[in-house]
N, CA, C and O atoms as a Tripos MOL2 file, in Angstrom:
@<TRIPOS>MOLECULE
protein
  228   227    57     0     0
PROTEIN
NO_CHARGES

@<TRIPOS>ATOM
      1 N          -1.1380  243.5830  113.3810 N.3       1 UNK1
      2 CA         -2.0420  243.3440  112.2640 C.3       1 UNK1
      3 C          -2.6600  241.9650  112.3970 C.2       1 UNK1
      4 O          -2.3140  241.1540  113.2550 O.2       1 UNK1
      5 N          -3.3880  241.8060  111.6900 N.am      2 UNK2
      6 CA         -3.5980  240.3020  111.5140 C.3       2 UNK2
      7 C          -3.8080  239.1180  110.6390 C.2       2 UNK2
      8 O          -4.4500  239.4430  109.6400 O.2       2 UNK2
      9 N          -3.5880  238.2390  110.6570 N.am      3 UNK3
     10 CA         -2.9980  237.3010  109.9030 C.3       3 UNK3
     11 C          -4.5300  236.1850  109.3530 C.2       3 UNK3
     12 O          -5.6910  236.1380  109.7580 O.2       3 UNK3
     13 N          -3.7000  235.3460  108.1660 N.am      4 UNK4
     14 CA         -4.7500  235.2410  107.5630 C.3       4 UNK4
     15 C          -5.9230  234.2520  108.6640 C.2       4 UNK4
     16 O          -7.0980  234.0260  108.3740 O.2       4 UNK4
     17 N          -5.4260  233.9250  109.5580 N.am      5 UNK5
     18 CA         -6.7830  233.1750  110.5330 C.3       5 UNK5
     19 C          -7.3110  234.3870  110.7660 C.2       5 UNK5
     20 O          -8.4940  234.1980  110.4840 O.2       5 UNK5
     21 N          -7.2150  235.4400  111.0760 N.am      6 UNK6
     22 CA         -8.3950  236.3860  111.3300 C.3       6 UNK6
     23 C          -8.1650  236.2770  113.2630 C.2       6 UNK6
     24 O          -9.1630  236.1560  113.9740 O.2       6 UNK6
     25 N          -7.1280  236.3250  113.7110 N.am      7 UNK7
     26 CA         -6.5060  236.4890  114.5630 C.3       7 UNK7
     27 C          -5.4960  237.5330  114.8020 C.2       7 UNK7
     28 O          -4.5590  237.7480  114.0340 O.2       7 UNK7
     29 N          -5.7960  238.3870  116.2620 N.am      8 UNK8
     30 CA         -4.4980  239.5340  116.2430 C.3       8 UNK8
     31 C          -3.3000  238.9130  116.9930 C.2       8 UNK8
     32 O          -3.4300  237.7340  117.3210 O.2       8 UNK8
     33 N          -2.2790  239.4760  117.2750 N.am      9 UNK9
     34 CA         -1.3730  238.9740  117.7360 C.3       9 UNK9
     35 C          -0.3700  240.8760  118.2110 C.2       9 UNK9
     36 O           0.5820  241.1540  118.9390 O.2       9 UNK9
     37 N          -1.0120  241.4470  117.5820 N.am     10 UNK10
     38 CA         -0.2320  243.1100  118.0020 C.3      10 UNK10
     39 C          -1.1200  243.9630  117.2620 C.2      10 UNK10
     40 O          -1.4700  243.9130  116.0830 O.2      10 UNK10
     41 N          -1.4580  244.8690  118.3230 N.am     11 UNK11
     42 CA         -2.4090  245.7950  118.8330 C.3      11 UNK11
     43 C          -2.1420  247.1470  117.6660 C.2      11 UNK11
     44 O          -1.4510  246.7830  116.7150 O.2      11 UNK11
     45 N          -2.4620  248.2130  117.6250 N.am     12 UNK12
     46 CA         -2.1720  249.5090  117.1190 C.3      12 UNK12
     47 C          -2.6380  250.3170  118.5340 C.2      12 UNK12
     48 O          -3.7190  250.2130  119.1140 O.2      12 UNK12
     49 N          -1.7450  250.9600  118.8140 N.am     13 UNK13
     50 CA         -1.9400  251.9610  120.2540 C.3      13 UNK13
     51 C          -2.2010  252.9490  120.0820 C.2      13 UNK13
     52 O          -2.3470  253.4090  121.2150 O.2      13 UNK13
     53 N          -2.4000  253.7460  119.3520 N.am     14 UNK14
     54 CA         -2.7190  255.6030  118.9290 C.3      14 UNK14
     55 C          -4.1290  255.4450  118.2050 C.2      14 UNK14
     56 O          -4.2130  254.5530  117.3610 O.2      14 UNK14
     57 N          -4.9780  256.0500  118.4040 N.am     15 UNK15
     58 CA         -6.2780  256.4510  118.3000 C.3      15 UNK15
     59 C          -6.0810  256.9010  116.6800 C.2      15 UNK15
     60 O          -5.3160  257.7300  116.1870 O.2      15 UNK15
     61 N          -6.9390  256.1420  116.1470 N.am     16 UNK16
     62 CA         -7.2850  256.3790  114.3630 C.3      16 UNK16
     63 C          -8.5890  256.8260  114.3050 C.2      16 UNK16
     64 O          -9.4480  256.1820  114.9080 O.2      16 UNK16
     65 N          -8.9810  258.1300  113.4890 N.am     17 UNK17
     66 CA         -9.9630  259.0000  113.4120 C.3      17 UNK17
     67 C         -10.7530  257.9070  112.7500 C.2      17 UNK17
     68 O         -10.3090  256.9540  112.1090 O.2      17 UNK17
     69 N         -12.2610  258.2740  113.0730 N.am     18 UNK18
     70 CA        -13.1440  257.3140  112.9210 C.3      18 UNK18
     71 C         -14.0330  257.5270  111.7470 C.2      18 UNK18
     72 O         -14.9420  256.7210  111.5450 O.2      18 UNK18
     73 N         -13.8160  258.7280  110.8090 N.am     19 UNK19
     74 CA        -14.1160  258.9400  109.7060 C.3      19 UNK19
     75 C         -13.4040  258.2970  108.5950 C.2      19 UNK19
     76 O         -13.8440  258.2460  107.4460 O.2      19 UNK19
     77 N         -11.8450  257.6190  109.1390 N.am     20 UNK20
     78 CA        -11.3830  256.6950  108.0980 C.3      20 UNK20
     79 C         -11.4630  255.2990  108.1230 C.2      20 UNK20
     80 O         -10.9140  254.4350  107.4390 O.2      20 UNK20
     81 N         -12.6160  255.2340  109.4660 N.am     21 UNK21
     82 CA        -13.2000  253.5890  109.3040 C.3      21 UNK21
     83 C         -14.0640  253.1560  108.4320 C.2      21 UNK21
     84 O         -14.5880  254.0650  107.7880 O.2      21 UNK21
     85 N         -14.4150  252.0680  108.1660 N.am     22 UNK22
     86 CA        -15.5030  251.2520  107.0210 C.3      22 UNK22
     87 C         -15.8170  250.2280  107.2190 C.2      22 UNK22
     88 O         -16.6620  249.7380  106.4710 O.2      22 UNK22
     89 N         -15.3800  249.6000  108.1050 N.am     23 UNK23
     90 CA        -16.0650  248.0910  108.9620 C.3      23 UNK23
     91 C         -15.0470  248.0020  110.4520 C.2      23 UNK23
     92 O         -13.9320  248.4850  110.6480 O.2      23 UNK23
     93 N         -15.6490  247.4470  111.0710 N.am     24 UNK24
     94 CA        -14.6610  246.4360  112.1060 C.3      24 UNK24
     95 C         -15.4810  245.1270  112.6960 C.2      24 UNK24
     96 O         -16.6640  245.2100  113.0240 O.2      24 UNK24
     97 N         -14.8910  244.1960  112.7690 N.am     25 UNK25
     98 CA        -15.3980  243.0130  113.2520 C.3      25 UNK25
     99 C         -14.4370  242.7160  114.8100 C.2      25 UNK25
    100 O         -13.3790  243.3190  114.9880 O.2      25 UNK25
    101 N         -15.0260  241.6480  115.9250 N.am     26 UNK26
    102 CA        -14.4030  241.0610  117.0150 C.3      26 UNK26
    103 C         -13.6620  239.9190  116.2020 C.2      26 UNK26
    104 O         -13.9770  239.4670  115.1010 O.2      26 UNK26
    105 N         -12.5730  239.5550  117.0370 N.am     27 UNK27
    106 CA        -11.6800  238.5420  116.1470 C.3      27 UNK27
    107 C         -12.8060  237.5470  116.6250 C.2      27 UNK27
    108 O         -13.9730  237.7420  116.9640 O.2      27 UNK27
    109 N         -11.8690  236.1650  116.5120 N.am     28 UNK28
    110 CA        -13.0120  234.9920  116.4590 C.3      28 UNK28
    111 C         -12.5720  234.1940  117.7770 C.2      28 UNK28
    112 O         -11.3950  233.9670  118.0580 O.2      28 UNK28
    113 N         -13.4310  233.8850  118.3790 N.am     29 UNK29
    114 CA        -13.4910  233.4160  120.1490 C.3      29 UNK29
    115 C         -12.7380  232.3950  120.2250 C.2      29 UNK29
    116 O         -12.7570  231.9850  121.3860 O.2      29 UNK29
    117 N         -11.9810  231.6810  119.4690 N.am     30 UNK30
    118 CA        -10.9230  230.7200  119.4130 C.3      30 UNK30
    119 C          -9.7300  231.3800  119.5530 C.2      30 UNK30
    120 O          -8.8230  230.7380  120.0820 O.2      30 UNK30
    121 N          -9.4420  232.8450  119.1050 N.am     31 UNK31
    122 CA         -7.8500  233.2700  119.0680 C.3      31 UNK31
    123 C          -7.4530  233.2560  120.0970 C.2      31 UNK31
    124 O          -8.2350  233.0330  121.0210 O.2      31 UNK31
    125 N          -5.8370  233.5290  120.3950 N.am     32 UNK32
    126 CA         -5.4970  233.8700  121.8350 C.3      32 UNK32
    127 C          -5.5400  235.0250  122.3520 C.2      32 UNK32
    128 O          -5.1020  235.3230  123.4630 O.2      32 UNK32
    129 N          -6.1810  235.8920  121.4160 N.am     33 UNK33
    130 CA         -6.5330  237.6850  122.1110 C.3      33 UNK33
    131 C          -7.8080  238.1320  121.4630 C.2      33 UNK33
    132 O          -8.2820  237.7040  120.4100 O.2      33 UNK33
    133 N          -8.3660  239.2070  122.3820 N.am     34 UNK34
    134 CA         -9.5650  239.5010  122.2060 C.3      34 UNK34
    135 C          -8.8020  240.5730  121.8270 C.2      34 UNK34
    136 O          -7.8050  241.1560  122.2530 O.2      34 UNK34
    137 N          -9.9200  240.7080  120.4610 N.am     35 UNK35
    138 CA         -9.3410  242.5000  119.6330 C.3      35 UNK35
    139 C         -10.4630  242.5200  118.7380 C.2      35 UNK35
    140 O         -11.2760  241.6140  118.5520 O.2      35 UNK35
    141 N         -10.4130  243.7070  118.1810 N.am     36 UNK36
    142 CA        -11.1620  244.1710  117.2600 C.3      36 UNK36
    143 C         -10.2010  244.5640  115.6270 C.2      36 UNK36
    144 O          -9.1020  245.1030  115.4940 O.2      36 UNK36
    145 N         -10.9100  244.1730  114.8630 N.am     37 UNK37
    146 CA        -10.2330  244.2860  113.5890 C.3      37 UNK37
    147 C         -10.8030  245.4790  112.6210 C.2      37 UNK37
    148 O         -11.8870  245.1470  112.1400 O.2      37 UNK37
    149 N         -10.3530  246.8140  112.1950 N.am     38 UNK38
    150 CA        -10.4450  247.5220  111.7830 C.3      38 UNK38
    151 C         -10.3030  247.8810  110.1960 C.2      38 UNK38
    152 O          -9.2240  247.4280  109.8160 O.2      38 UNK38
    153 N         -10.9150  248.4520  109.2570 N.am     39 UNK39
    154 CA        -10.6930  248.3260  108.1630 C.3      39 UNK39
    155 C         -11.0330  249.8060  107.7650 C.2      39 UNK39
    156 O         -12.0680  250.4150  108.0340 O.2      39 UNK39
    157 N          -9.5250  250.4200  106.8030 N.am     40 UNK40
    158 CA        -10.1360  251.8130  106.3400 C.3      40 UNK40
    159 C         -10.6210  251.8770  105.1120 C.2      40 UNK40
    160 O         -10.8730  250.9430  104.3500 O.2      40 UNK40
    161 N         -10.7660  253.2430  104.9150 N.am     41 UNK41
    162 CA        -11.4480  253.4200  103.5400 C.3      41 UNK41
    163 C         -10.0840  253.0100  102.3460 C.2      41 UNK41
    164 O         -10.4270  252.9960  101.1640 O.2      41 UNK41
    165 N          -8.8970  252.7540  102.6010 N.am     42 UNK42
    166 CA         -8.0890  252.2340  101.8720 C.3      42 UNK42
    167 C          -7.4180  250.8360  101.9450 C.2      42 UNK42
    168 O          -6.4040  250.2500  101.5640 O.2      42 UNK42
    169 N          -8.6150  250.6230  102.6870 N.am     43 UNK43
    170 CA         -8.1930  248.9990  102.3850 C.3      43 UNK43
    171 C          -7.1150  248.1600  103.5810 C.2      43 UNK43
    172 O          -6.7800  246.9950  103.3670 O.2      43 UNK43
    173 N          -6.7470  248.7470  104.5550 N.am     44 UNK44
    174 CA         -6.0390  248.7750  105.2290 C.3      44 UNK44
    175 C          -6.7080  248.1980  106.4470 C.2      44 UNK44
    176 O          -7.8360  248.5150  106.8260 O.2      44 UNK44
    177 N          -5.5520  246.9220  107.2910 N.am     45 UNK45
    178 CA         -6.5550  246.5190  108.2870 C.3      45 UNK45
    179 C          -5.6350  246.1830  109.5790 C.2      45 UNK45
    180 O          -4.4720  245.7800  109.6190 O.2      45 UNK45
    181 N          -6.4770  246.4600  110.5420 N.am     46 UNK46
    182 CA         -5.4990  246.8150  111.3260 C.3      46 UNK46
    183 C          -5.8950  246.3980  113.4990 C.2      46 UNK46
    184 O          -6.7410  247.1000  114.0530 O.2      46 UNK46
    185 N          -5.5440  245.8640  113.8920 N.am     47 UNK47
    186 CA         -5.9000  245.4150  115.4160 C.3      47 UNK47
    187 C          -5.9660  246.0520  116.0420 C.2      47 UNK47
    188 O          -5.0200  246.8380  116.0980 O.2      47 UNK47
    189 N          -7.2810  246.2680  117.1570 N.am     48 UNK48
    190 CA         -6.6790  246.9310  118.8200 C.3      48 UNK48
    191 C          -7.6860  246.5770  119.5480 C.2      48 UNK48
    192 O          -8.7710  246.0090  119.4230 O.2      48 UNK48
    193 N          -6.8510  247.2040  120.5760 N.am     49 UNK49
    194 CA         -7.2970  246.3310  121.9120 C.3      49 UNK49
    195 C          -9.1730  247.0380  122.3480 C.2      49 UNK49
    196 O          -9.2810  248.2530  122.5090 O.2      49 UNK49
    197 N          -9.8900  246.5240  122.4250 N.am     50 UNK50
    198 CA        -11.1550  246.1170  122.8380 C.3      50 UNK50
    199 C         -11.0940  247.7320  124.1410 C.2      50 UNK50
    200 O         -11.7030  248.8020  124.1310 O.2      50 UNK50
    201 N         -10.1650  247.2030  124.9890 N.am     51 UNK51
    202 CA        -10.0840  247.7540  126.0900 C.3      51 UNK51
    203 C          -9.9620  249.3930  126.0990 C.2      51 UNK51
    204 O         -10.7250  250.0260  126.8290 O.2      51 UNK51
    205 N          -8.9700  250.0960  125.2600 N.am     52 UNK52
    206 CA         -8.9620  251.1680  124.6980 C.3      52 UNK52
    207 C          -9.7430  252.0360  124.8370 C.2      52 UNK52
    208 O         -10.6860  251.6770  124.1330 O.2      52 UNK52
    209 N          -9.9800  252.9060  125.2550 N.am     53 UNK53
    210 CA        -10.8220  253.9410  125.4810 C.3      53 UNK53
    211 C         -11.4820  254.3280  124.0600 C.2      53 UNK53
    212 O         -12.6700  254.4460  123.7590 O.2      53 UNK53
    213 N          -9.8310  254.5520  122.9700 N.am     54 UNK54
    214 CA        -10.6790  255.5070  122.0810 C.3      54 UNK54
    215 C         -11.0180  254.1020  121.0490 C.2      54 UNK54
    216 O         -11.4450  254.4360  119.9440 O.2      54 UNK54
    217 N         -10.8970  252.7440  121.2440 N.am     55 UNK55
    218 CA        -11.7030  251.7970  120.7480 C.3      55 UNK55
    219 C         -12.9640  251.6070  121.0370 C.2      55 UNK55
    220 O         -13.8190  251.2950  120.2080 O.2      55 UNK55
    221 N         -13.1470  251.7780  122.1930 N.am     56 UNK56
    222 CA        -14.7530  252.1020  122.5180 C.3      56 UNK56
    223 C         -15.7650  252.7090  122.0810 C.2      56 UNK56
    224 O         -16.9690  252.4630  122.1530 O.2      56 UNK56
    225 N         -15.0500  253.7090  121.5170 N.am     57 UNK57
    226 CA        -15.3350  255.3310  120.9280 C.3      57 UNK57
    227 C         -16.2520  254.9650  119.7340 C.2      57 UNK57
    228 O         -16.7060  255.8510  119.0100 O.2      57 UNK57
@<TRIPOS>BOND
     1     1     2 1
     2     2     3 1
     3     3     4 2
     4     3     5 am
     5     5     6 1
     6     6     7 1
     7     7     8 2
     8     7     9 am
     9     9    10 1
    10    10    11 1
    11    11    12 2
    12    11    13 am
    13    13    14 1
    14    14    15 1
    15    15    16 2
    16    15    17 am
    17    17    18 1
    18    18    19 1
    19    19    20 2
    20    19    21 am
    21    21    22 1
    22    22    23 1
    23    23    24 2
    24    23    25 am
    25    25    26 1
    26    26    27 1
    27    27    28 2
    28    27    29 am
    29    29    30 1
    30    30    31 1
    31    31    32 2
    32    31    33 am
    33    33    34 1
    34    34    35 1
    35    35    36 2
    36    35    37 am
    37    37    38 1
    38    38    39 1
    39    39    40 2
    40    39    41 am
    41    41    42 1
    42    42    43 1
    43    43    44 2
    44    43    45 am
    45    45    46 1
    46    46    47 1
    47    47    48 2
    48    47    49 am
    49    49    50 1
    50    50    51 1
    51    51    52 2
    52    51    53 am
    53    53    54 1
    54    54    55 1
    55    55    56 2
    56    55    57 am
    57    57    58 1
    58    58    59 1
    59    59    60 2
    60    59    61 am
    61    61    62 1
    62    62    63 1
    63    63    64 2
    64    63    65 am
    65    65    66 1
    66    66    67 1
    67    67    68 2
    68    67    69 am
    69    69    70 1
    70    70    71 1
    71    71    72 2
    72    71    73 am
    73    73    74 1
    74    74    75 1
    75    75    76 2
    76    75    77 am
    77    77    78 1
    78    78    79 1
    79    79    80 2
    80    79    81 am
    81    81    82 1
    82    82    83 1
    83    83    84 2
    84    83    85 am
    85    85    86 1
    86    86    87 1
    87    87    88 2
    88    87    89 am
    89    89    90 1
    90    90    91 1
    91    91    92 2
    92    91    93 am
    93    93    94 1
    94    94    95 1
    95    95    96 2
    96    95    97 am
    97    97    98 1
    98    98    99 1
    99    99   100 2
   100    99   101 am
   101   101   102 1
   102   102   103 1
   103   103   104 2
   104   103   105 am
   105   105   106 1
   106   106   107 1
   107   107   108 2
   108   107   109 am
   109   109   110 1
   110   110   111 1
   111   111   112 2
   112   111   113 am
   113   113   114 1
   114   114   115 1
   115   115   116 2
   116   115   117 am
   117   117   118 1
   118   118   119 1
   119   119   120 2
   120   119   121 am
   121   121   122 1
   122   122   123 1
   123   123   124 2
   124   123   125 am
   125   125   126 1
   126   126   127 1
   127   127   128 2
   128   127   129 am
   129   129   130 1
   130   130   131 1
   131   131   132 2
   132   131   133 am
   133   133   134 1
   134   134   135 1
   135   135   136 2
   136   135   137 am
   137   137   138 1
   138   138   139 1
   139   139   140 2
   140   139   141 am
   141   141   142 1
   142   142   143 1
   143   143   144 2
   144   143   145 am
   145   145   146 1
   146   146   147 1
   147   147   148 2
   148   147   149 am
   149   149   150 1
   150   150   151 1
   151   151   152 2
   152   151   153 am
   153   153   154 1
   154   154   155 1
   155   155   156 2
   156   155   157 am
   157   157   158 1
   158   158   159 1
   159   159   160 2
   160   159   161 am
   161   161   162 1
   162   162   163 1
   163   163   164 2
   164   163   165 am
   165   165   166 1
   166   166   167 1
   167   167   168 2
   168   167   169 am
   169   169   170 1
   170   170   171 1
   171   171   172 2
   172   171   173 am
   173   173   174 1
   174   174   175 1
   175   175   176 2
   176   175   177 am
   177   177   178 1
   178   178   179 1
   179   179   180 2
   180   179   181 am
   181   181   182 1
   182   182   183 1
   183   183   184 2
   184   183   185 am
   185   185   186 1
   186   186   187 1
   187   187   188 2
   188   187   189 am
   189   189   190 1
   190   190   191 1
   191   191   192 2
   192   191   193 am
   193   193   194 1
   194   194   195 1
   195   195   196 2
   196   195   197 am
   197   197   198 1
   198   198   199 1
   199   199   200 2
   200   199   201 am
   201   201   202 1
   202   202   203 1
   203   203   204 2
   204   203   205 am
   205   205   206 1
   206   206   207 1
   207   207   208 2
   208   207   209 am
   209   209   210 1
   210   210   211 1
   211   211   212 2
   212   211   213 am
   213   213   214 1
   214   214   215 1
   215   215   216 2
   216   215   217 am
   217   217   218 1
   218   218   219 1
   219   219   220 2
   220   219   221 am
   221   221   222 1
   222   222   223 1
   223   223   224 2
   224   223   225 am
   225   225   226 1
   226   226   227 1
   227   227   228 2
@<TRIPOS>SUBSTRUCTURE
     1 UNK1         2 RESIDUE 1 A UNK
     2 UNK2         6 RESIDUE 1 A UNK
     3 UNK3        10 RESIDUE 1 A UNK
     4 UNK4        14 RESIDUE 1 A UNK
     5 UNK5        18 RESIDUE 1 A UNK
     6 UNK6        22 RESIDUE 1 A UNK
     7 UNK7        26 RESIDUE 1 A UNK
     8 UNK8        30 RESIDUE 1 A UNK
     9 UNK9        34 RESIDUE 1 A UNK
    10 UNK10       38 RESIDUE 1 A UNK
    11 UNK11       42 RESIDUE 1 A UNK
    12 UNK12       46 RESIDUE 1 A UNK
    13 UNK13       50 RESIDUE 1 A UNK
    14 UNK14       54 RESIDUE 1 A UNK
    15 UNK15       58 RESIDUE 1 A UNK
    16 UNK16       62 RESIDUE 1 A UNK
    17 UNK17       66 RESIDUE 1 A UNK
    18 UNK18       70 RESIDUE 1 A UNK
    19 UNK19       74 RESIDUE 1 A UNK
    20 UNK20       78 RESIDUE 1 A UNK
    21 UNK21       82 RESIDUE 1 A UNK
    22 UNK22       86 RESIDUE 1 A UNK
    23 UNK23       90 RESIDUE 1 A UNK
    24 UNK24       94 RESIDUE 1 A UNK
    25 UNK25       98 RESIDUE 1 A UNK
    26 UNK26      102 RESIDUE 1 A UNK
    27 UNK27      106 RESIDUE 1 A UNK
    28 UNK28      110 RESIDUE 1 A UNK
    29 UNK29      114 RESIDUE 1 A UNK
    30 UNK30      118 RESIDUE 1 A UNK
    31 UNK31      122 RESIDUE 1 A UNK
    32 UNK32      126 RESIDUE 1 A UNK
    33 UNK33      130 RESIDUE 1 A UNK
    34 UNK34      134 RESIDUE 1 A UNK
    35 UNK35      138 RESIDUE 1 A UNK
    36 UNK36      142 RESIDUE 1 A UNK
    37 UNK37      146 RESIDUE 1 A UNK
    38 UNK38      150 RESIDUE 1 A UNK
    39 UNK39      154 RESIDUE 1 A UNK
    40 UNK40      158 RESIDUE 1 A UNK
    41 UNK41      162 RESIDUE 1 A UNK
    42 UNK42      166 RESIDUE 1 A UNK
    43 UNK43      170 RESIDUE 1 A UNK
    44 UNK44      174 RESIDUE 1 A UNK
    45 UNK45      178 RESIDUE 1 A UNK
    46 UNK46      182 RESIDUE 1 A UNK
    47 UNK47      186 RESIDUE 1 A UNK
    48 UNK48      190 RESIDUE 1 A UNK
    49 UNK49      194 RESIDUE 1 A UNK
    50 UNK50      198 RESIDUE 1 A UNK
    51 UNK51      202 RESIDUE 1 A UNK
    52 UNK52      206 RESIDUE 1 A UNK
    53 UNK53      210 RESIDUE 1 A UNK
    54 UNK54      214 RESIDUE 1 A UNK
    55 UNK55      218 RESIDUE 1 A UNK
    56 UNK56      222 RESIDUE 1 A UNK
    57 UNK57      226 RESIDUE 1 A UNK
């Protein structure tokens, strides 16, 4: 997940259907990992890896 800098630190590995997304942003070019930050329709927010196939998606 990630923490309040807006930095990940651990990934989510299983593919989340993309009808329960509602934003995602790139973390911020200072962290120590490149990720993407995910947000569902419940409010819920959540890291993964860039690299990911079904992050690509």
């Amino acid at each position: 997940a990630s923490g309040a800098s807006g930095c990940c630190f651990e990934f989510h590995k299983n593919p989340f259907p993309a009808s329960n997304i509602v934003a995602y942003k790139d973390t911020r070019s200072d962290c120590a990992y490149n990720a993407v930050i995910f947000k569902t329709k419940k409010g819920f927010r959540f890291c993964a890896d860039p690299a990911d196939d079904w992050v690509k998606q």
